[in-house]
N, C-alpha and C positions, 0 to 999 in steps of 0.2 A: 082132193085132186090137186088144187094149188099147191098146197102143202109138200107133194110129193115133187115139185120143180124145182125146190132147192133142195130137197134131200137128193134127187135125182143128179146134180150138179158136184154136189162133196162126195160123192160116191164116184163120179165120172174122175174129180181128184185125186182119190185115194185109189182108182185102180190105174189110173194114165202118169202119173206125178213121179218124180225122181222122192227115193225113200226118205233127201235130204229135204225135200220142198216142205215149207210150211203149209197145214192143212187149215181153211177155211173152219171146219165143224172141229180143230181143236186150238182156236187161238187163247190165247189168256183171257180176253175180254174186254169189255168196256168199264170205266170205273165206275157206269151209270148202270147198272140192267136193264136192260130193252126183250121182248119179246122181239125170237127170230121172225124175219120175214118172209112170207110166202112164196117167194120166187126167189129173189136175191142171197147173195152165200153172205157173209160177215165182211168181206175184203170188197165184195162187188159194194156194199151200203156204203164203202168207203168211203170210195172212188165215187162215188156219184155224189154224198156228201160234198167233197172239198170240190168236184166240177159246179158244183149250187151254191157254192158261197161267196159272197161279196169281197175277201179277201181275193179270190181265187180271177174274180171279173177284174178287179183292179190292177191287176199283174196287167193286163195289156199296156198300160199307159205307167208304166215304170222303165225306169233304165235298165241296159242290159251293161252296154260300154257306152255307146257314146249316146250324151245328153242330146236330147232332144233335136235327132236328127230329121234331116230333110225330106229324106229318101221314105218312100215306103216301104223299102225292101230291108233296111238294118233290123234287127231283132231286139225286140224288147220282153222286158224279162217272161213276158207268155209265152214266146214263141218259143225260147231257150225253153221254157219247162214243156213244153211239147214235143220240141226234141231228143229230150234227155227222154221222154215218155217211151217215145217211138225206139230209140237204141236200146232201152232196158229191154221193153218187152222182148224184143227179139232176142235178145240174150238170154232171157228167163224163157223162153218158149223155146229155145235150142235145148239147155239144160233140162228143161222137164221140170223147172222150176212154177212157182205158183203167180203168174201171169197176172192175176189179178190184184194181189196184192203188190206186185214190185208196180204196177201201174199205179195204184194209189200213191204208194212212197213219193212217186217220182211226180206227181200232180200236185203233190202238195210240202214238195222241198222245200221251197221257196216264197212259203205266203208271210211269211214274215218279213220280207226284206223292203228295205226304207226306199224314200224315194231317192234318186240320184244315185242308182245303186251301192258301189262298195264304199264310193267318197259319204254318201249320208252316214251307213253303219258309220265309219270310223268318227265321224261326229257325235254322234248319238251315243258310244261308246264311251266317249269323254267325257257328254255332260249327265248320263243314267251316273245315278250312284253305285248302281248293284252291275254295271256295264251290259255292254249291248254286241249280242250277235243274232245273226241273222238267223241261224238254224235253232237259237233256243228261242227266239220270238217267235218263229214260224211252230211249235209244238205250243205257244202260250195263244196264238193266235185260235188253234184249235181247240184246244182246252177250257178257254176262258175268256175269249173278244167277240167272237161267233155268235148269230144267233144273242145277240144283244144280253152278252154276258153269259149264257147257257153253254155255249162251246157247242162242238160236233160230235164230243164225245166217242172219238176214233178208238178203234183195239189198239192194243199195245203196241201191235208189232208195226203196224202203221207210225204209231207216235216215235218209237225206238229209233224205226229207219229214217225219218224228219230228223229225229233229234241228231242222228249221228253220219249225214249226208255226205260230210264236209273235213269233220277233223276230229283229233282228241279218238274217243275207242271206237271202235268199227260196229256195226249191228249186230243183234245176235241172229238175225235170219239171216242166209245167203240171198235172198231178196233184195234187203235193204242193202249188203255188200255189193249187189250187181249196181242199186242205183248211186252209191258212191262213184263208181268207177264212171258207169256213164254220165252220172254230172258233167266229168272232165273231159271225155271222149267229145261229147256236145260242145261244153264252149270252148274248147281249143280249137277247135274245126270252123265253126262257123264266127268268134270272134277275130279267125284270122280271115276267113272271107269276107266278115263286115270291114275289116281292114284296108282290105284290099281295096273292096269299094268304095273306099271315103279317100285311098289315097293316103294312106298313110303308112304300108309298109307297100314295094309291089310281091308278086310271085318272086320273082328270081331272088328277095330277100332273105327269104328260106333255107336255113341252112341247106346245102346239097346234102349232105349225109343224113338228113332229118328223111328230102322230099326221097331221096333213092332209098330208104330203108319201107318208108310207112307209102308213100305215093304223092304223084302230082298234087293228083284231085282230091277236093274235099273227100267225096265220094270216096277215095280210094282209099284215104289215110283212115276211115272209120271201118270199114270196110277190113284192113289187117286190123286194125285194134279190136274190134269185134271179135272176127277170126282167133285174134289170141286169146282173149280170153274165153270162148267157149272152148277152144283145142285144151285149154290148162288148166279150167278150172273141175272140179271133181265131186262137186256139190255142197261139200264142206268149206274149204278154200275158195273164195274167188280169185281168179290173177291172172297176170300176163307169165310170159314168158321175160326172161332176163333181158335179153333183149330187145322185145319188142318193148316193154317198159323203160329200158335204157332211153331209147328215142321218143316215150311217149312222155317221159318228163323233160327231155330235150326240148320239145317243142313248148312244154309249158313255160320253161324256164325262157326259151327264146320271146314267146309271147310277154312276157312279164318287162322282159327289158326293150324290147322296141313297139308295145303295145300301151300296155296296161299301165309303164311309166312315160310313153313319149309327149312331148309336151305340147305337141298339134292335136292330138287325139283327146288329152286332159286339160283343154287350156280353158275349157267352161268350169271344171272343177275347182280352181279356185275361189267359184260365189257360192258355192256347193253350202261351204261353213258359217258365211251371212245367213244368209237364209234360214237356216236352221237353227243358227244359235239364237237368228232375231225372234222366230217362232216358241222356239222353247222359253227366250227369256218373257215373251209378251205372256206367253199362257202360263208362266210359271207364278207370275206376279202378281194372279186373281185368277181364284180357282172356277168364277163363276163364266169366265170366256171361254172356259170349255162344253164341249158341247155335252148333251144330255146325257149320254151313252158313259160316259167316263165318271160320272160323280160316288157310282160307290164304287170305282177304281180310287178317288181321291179318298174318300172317308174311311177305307178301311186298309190302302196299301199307299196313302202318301200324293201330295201336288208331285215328286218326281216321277213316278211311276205312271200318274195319270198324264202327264205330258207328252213323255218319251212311245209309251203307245198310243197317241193321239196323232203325233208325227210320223211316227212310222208307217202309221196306215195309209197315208197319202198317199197319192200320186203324184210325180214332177208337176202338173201342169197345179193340182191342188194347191200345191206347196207354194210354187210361186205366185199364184193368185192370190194366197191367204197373205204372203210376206207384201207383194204389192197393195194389196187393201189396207193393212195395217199401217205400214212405213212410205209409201209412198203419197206424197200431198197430188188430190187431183186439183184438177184445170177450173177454175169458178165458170160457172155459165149464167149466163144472162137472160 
């Protein structure tokens, strides 16, 4: 009888699902075999996999944009992948698409990402030999950090849509196409309302033709971008319309130059590179200050390898505890 709860589920799939949607009972697989589970489809183990992993808990206490802000309300990198969670599904639940799986993708984009967010990567980038992104550490993270070296051993199409969130080729499920798009739908929206919040761009900075084409409100500029791409997409193609994507890179492009580069909102980013480089260089210099977990990441892929994912793992607040432990002289007591 349990048995029949997940057969009962891929069948609810295969008779309710766009003929484009990827099917749970035919995914490629895991690189591990595992006996299917009783209840649960392939894409649902996922999803619940990378909600249980300590990767995935660490996202609360990373950077989104701004470092370690005051407020309880800026977003940090958990809240963003909660976001991007909530705008996929609804997208993949308009198209008829496979809901459980673009939910995984989108839960587990970003477990790879360093602390201080995009300023770490491009550090970390510099000093890795084999260089550093965020979306192929986030698929190494699953594969091979997890589970104390064992990985989560995710299906393909999970890892595919991780690996390819961001840039470079597009997924081969429309799944993972949906959560590309909503990655960006998410943090243009809500990194320009932490913006606002912190005072560092107001409302009316926005270009007019941006807020008159897409909307005031957050709410409402997600709202058309949604809209267009369910209006457009055809299960095969995900997309906007010409125009609505004219504006929807407009607003990226405007975020980029009065956000992402302005120098009130970036001006903790300049210790970004201390800290890091002082980390990599202390742990690079004896492989035995690493911690337990990483030693046959050093004996069989390298002291750089074993460093660059030691730090990466971090959280801001880790990072700068380990750097002030290390480099910092404390106060003698008597």
């Amino acid at each position: 009888m349990m048995e029949n709860i997940r057969i009962i589920s891929e069948q609810i799939e295969k008779d309710n699902l766009s003929p484009f949607a990827a099917l749970s009972c035919e995914t490629i697989g895991r690189a591990e075999y595992e006996e299917k589970c009783s209840i649960r489809t392939e894409f649902q183990r996922d999803r619940d996999r990378i909600i249980h992993s300590k990767a995935f808990r660490r996202l609360k206490h990373k950077t989104q944009v701004f470092l370690a802000p005051e407020s309880d309300h800026y977003r940090t990198r958990l809240t963003h992948t909660l976001e991007v969670s909530q705008i996929a599904r609804t997208v993949a639940r308009a198209l008829r698409l496979n809901e459980d799986l673009t939910e995984a993708i989108a839960l587990g984009h970003d477990l790879g990402h360093t602390p201080f967010g995009h300023a770490g990567e491009r550090v970390l980038n510099n000093l890795c030999d084999t260089g550093f992104t965020h979306f192929e550490h986030s698929v190494r993270v699953c594969e091979k950090l997890e589970k104390s070296g064992k990985g989560l051993n995710l299906t393909a199409e999970v890892l595919d849509g991780i690996h390819h969130h961001t840039k470079d080729e597009w997924a081969f499920t429309a799944e993972g196409r949906i959560v590309r798009y909503c990655d960006r739908i998410a943090y243009i929206n809500h990194d320009a309302d932490d913006a606002i919040r912190a005072g560092v761009i107001k409302e009316s900075d926005i270009p007019f033709e941006i807020v008159k084409f897409l909307g005031r409100k957050k709410s409402e500029r997600i709202n058309t971008l949604v809209n267009s791409l369910v209006e457009n997409s055809d299960g095969i193609d995900i997309k906007m319309d010409e125009q609505t994507e004219k504006y929807y890179n407009m607003f990226h492009e405007f975020l980029f130059s009065e956000v992402y580069r302005n120098p009130k909102a970036k001006s903790e980013e300049s210790k970004v590179s201390g800290i890091i480089e002082g980390l990599f260089n202390y742990f690079s210099a004896d492989a035995k200050r690493l911690p337990q977990e990483y030693k046959s990441i050093y004996d069989f892929e390298g002291i750089n390898r074993a460093v660059t994912d030691h730090i990466a793992g971090m959280t801001d607040h880790y990072a700068v505890t380990e750097y002030t432990n290390i480099y910092i002289p404390k106060f003698w007591k008597i």
